[in-house]
C-alpha positions as CSV (number, residue, x, y, z in Angstrom):
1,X,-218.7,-115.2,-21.9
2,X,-216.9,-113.6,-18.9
3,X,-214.7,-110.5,-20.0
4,X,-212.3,-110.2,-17.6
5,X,-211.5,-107.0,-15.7
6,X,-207.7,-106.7,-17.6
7,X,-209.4,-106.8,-20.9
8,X,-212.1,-104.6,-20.0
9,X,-209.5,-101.8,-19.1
10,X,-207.6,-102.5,-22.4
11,X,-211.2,-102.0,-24.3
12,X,-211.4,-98.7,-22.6
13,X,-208.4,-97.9,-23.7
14,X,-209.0,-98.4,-27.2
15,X,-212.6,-97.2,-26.6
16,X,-212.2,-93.8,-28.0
17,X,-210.7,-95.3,-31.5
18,X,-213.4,-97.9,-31.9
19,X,-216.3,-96.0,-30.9
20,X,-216.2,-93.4,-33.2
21,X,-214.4,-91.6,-35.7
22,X,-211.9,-88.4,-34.7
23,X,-212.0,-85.3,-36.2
24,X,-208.0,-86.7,-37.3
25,X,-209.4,-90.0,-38.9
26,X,-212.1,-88.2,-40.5
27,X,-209.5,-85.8,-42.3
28,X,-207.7,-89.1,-42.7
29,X,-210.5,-90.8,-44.5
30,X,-210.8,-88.0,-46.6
31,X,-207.8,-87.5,-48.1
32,X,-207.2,-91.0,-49.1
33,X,-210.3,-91.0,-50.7
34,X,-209.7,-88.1,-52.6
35,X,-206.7,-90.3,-53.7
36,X,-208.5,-92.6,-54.3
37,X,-211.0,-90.1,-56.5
38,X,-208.0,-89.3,-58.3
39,X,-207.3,-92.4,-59.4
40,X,-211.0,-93.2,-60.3
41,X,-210.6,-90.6,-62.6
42,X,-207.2,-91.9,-64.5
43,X,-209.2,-95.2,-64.4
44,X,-211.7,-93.7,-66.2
45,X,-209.8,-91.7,-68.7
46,X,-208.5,-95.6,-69.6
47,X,-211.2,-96.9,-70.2
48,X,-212.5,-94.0,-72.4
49,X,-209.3,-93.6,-73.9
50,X,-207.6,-96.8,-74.3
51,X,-204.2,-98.1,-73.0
52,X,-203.0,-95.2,-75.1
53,X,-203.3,-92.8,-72.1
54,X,-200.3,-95.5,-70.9
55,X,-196.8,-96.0,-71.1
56,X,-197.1,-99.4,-72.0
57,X,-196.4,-99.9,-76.2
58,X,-195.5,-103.1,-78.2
59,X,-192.6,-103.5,-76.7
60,X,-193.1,-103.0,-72.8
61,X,-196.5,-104.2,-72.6
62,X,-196.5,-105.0,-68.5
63,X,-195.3,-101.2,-66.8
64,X,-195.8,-99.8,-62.9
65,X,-199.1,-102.2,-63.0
66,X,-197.6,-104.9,-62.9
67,X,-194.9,-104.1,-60.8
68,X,-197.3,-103.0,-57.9
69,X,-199.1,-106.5,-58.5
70,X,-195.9,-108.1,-57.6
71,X,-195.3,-105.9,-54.7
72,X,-198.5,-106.0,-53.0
73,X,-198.8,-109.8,-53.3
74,X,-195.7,-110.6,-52.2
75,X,-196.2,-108.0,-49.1
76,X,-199.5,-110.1,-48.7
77,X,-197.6,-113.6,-48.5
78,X,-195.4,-112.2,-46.4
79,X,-197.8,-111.1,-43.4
80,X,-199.2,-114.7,-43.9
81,X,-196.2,-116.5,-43.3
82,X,-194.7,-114.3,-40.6
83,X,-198.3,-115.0,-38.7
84,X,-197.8,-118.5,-39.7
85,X,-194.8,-119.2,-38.0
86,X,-195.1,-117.1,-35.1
87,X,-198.4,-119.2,-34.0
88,X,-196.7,-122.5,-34.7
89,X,-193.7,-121.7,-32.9
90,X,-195.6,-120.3,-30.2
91,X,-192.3,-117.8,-29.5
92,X,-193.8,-115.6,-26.5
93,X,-193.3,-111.9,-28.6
94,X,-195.7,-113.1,-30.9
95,X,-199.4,-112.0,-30.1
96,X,-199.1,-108.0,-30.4
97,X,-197.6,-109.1,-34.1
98,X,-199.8,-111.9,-35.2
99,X,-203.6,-110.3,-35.8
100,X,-201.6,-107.1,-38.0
101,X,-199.8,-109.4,-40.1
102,X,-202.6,-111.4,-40.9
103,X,-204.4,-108.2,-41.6
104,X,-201.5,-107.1,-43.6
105,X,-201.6,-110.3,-45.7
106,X,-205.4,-110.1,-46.1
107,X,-205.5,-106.2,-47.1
108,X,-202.8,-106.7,-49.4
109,X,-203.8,-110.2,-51.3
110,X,-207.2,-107.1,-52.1
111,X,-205.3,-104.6,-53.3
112,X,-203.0,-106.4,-55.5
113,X,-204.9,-108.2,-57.8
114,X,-206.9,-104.8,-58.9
115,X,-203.5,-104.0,-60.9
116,X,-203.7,-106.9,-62.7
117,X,-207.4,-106.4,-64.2
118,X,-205.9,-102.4,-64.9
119,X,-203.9,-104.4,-67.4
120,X,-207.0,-105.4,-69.2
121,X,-207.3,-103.7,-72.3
122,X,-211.3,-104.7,-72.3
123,X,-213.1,-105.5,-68.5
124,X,-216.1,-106.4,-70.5
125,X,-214.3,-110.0,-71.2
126,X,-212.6,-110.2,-67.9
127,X,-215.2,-113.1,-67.4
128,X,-213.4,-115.1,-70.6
129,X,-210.0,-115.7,-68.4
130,X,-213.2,-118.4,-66.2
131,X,-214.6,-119.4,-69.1
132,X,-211.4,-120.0,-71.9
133,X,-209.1,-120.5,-68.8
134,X,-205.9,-122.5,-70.4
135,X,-205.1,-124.6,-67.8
136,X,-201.6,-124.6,-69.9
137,X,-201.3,-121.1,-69.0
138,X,-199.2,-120.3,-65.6
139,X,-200.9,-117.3,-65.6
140,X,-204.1,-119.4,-65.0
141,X,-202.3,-121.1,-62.0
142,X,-201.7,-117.8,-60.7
143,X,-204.9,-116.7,-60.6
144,X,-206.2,-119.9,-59.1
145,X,-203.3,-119.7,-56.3
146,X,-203.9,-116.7,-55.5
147,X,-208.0,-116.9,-54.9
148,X,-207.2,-120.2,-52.8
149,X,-204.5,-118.2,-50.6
150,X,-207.0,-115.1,-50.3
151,X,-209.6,-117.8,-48.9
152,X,-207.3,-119.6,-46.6
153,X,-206.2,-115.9,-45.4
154,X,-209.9,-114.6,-44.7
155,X,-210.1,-117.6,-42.9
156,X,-206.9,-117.1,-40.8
157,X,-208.0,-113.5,-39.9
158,X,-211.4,-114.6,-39.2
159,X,-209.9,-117.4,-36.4
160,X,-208.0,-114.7,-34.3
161,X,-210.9,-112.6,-34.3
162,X,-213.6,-115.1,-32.9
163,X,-212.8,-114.6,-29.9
164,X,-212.6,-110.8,-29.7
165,X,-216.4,-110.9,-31.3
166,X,-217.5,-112.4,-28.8
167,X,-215.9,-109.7,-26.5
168,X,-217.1,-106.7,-28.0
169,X,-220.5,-108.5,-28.5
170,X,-220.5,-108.9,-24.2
171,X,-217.7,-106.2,-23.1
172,X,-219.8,-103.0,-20.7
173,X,-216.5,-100.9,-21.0
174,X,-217.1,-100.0,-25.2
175,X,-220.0,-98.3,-25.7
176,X,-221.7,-99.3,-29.1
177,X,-224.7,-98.7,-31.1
178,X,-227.2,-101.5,-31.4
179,X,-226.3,-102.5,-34.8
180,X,-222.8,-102.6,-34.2
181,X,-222.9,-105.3,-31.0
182,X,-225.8,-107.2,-33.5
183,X,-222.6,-107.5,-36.2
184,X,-220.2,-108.4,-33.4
185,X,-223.0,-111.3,-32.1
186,X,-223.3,-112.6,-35.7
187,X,-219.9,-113.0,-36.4
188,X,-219.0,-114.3,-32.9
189,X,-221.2,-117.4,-33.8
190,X,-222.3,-117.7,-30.2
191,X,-218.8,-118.6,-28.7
192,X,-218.4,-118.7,-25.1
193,X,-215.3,-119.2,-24.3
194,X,-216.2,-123.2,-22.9
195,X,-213.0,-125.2,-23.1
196,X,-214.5,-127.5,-26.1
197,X,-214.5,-124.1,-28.0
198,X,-211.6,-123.0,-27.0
199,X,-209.7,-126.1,-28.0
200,X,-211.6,-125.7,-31.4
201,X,-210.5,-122.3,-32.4
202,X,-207.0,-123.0,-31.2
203,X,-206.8,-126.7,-33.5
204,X,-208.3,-124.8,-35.9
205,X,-205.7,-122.1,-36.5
206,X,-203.1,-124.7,-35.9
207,X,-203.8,-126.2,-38.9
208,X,-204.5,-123.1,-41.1
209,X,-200.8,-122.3,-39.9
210,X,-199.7,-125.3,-40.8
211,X,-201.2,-125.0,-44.3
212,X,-200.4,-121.5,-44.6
213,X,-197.0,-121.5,-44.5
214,X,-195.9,-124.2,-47.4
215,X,-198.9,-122.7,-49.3
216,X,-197.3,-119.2,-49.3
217,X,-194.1,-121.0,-50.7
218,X,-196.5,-122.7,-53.5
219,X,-198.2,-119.3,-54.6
220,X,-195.0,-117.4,-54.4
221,X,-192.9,-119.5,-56.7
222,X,-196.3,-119.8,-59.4
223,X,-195.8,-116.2,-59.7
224,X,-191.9,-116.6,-60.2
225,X,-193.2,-119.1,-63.1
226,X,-195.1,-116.6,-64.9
227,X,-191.9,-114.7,-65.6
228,X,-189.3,-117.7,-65.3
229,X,-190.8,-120.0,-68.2
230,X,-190.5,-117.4,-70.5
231,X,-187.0,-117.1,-72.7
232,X,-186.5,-113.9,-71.6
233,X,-183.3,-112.5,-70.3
234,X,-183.6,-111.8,-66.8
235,X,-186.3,-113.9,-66.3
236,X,-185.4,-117.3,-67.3
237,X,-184.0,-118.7,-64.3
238,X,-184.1,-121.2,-61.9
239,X,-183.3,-119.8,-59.2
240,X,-186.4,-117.4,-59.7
241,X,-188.6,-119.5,-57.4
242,X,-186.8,-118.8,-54.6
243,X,-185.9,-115.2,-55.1
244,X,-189.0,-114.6,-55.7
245,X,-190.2,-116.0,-52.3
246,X,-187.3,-114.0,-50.3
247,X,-187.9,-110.9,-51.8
248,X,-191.7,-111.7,-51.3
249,X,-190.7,-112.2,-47.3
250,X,-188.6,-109.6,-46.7
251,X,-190.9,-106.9,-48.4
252,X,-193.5,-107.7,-46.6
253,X,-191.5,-107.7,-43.0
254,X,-190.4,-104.2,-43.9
255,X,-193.8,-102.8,-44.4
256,X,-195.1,-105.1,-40.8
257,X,-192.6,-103.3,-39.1
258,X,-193.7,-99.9,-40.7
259,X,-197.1,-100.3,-39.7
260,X,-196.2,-101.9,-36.2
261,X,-194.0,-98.0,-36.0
262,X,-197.4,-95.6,-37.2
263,X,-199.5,-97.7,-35.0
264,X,-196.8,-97.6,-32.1
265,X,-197.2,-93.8,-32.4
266,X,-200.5,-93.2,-33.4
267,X,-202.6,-94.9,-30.6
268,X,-199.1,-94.5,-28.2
269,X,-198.9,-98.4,-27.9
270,X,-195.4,-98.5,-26.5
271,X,-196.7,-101.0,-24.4
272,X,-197.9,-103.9,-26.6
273,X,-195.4,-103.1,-29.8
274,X,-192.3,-102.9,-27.7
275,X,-188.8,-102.2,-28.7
276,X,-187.9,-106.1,-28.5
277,X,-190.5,-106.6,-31.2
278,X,-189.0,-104.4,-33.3
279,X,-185.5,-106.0,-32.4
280,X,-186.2,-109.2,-33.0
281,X,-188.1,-108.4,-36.4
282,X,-184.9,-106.3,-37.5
283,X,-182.8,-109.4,-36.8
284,X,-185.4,-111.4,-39.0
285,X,-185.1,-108.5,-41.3
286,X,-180.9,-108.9,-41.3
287,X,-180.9,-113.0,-42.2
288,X,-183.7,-112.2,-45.3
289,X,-181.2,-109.4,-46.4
290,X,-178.9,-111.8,-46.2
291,X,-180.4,-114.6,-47.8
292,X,-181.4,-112.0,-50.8
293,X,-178.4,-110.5,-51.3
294,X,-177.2,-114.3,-52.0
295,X,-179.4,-115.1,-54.2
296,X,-179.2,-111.8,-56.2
297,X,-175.4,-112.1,-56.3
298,X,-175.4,-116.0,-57.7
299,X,-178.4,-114.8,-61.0
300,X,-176.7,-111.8,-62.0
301,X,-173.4,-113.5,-61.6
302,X,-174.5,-116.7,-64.0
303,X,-176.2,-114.2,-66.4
304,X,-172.7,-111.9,-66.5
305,X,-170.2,-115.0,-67.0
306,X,-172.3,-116.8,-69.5
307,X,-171.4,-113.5,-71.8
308,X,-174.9,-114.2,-74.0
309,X,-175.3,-111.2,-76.2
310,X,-179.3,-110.9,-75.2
311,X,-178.5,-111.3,-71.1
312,X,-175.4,-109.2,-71.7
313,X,-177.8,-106.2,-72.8
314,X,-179.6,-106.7,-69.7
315,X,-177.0,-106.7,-67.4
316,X,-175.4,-103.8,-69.1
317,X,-178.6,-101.9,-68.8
318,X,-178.7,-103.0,-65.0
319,X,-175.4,-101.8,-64.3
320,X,-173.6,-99.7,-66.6
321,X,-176.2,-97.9,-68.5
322,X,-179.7,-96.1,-68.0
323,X,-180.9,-98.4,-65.3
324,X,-177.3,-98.2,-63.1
325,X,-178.5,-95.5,-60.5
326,X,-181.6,-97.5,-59.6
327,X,-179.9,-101.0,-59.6
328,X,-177.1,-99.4,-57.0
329,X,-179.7,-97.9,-55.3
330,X,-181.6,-101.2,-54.7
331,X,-178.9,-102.9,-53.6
332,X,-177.7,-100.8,-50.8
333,X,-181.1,-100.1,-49.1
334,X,-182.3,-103.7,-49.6
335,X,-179.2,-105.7,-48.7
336,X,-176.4,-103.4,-47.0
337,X,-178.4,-100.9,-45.1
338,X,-180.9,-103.5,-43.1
339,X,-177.6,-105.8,-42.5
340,X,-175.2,-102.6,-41.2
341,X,-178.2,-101.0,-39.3
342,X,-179.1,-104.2,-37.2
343,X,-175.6,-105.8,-37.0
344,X,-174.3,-102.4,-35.2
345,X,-175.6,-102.0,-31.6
346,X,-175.6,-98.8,-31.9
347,X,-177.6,-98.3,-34.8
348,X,-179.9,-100.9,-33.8
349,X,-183.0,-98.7,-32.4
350,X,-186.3,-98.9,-33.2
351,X,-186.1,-95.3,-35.2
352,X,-183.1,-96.6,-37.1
353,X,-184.9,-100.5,-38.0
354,X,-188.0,-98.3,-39.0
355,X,-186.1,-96.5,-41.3
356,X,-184.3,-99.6,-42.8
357,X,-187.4,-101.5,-43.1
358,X,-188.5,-98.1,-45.4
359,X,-185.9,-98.5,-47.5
360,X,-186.0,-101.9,-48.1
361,X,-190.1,-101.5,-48.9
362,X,-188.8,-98.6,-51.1
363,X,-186.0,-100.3,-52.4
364,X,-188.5,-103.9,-53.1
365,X,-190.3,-102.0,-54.8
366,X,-187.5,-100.4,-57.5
367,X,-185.9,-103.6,-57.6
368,X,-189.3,-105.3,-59.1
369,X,-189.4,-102.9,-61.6
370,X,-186.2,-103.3,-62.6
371,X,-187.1,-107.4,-63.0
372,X,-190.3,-105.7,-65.4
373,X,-189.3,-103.2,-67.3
374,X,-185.4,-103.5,-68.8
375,X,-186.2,-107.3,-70.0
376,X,-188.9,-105.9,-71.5
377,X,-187.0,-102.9,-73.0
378,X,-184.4,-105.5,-74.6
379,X,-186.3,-107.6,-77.5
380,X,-184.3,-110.5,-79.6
381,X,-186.0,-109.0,-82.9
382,X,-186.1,-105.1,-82.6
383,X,-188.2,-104.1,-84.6
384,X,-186.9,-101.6,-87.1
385,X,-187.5,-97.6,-87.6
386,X,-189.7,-97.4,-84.1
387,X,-190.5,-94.4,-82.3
388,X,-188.1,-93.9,-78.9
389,X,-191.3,-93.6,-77.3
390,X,-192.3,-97.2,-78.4
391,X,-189.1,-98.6,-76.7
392,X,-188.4,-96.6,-73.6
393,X,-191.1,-97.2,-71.1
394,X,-192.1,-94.5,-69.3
395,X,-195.4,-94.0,-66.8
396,X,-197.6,-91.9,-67.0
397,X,-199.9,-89.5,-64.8
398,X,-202.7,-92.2,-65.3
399,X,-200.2,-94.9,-64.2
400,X,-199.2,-93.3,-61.1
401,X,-202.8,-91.6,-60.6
402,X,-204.1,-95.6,-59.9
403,X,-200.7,-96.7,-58.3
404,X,-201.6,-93.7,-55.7
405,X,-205.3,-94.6,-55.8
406,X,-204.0,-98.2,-54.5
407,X,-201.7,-97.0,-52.1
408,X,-204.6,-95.2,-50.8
409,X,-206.7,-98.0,-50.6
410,X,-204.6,-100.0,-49.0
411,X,-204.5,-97.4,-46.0
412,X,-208.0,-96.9,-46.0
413,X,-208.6,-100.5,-45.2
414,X,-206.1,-100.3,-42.2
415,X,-207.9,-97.1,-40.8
416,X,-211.3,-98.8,-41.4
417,X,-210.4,-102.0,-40.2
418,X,-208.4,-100.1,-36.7
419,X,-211.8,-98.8,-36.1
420,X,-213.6,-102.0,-36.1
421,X,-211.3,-104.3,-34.7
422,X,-208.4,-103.8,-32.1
423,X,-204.8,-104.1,-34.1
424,X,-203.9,-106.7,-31.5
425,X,-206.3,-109.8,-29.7
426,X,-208.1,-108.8,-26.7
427,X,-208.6,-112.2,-26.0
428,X,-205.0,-112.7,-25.3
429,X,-204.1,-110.4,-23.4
430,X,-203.0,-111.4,-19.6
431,X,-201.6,-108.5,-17.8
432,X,-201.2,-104.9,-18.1
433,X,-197.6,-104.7,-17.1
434,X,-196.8,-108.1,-18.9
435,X,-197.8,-109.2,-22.2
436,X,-197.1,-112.3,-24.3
437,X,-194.8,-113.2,-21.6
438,X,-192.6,-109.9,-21.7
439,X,-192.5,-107.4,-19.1
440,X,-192.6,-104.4,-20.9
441,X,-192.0,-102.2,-18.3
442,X,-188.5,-103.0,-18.5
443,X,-187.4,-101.0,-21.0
444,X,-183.4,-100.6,-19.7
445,X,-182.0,-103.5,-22.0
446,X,-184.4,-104.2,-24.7
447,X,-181.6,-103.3,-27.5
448,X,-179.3,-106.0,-26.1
């Protein structure tokens, strides 16, 4: 296929990350895999050891494992749906945005699901949740879910990048090693860029959008289920599905615009990841906040006026006793702060939304631990004489050596794939002083 000369200047560009690897991205590399050493070996001392070595007893048998399960996936459903509805609605800021949430949703919907087989006392019989699979079970649903969404997000990933294979398999502006343009032809599966293709590719990730987006909904509220058909304070609730796909959507915005910030400053892309885009994903930000702090207001409210002694323990526990400071906590950086910081001109700067979109990742993450752990904490039938240790959950260094190792993990994969792939489509791009429709070099009013 033709490259043309706008997209051969934005390969050169980016030629220096993708050829090789920096003496900075080499450090980089290195130090997340030493995390990630370190959490090999808390992994191991697991295994060797037992669940033990964990905070999780008879009473709080799910802990920071399954709390970062929660978190990741519903970071990973986020990206999806964000990339879902910005290609169906075709709005002109989308393109810089699209390709890094879909990567988002695909790195995450990896990383997750390890947390969940770290809750495995024995991996040996891993294979018998297959073969004695109780289709009963919403667990079960959730696992089959969540495989069908990782496909359909592969999939999704794999149709923006077509086109950029077959870039980098033709481009004379990157200069790569035989092996890497041999990868780049394979995967390109000898697209030209003829209008019959063209019209292909672009169907084609119509319709994965289209099926994306309700499907996100679906897998979402299965994992709501897992918790909200149990009898358990806290958990049983119907309103569960829905929290539990807001929450899911407004974590995962707060970490896209994170990484649209460190890769805004790292590979100075002021140009493509412009201060409207962070605008307009504060404002999307604001309405989730919103729509959360709604939702959050109307369960706790039900639980508090129904005065049941079991929910009552919860709720006191949420917000009078041990778990008060992190409840108020969650609250202000997850609701008020994104609200106040994008609803005030003022405030409303790119440094100011990055910050808020920290929080709320921060404060997501506290607030699914507070779903885990206090429910758990509260049993109908205490049982009688037990160590304090056996009722107050508290993580360990193993726990947090793996919750790091994942963390790392997920990084590595972004670095790994920002050296394979450019973070936004080549393919797309039109002009150098206008993008998407946008002219980014007019910067004057972009907080208006």
């Amino acid at each position: 296929m033709n490259v043309t000369e706008n997209q051969n200047a934005t390969l050169k560009y980016f030629a220096p990350h993708l050829e090789k690897f920096s003496t900075r991205s080499k450090m980089w590399a290195g130090f997340l895999l030493a995390l990630i050493a370190f959490g090999m070996f808390g992994l191991y001392k697991q295994i060797v050891d037992g669940h033990g070595v964990t905070g999780m007893r008879d009473y709080v048998v799910w802990g920071v494992y399954i709390v970062n399960f929660v978190f990741f996936i519903g970071v990973s459903y986020a990206g999806a749906i964000v990339a879902g509805i910005l290609h169906l609605l075709k709005v002109p800021w989308r393109r810089p945005i699209i390709r890094l949430a879909i990567m988002l949703a695909v790195i995450s919907a990896i990383v997750g699901p390890f947390f969940i087989i770290l809750c495995i006392g024995r991996f040996d019989r891993l294979y018998y949740l297959f073969i004695h699979a109780r289709l009963q079970s919403p667990i079960i649903w959730d696992v089959l879910a969540i495989t069908t969404y990782l496909v359909g997000a592969i999939l999704f990933l794999y149709l923006t990048l077509i086109k950029d294979f077959a870039i980098y398999r033709d481009t004379k502006a990157l200069n790569l090693p035989p092996w890497r343009r041999k990868v780049f032809k394979a995967l390109a599966l000898n697209y030209q860029d003829t209008e019959f293709q063209k019209k292909q590719v672009n169907v084609s990730k119509t319709l994965i959008s289209i099926i994306m987006v309700p499907m996100v909904v679906i897998v979402s509220s299965v994992l709501s289920w897992i918790f909200g058909m149990t009898l358990r304070p806290g958990w049983h609730s119907s309103i569960f599905g829905p929290y539990f796909v807001l929450a899911s959507i407004l974590s995962g915005v707060g970490v896209l615009i994170m990484l649209m910030y460190a890769f805004r400053k790292i590979y100075k892309l002021e140009e493509y990841f412009t201060d409207k885009h962070f605008v307009y994903m504060g404002w999307a930000m604001l309405i989730l906040a919103a729509a959360y702090g709604y939702v959050t207001f109307s369960e706790y409210l039900t639980s508090w006026y129904g005065s049941e002694e079991w929910d009552s323990r919860v709720i006191d526990k949420l917000f009078v006793k041990e778990y008060s400071t992190w409840s108020f906590f969650s609250t202000i950086s997850v609701i008020v702060i994104p609200i106040v910081v994008v609803a005030l001109k003022p405030l409303r700067t790119t440094n100011m939304i990055t910050l808020a979109a920290f929080l709320v990742a921060g404060g997501m993450w506290v607030r699914r631990y507070l779903i885990v752990v206090p429910t758990l904490e509260t049993p109908l039938l205490p049982i009688q004489d037990v160590r304090p240790e056996y009722v107050n959950y508290s993580a360990t260094w193993v726990e947090w050596a793996l919750t790091i190792g994942g963390l790392a993990t997920f990084f590595l994969f972004f670095l790994l794939m920002a050296k394979f792939v450019t973070i936004f489509s080549i393919s797309e791009y039109a002009d150098k002083t206008k993008f998407a429709g946008i002219d980014i070099t007019d910067t004057k009013n972009v907080q208006q």
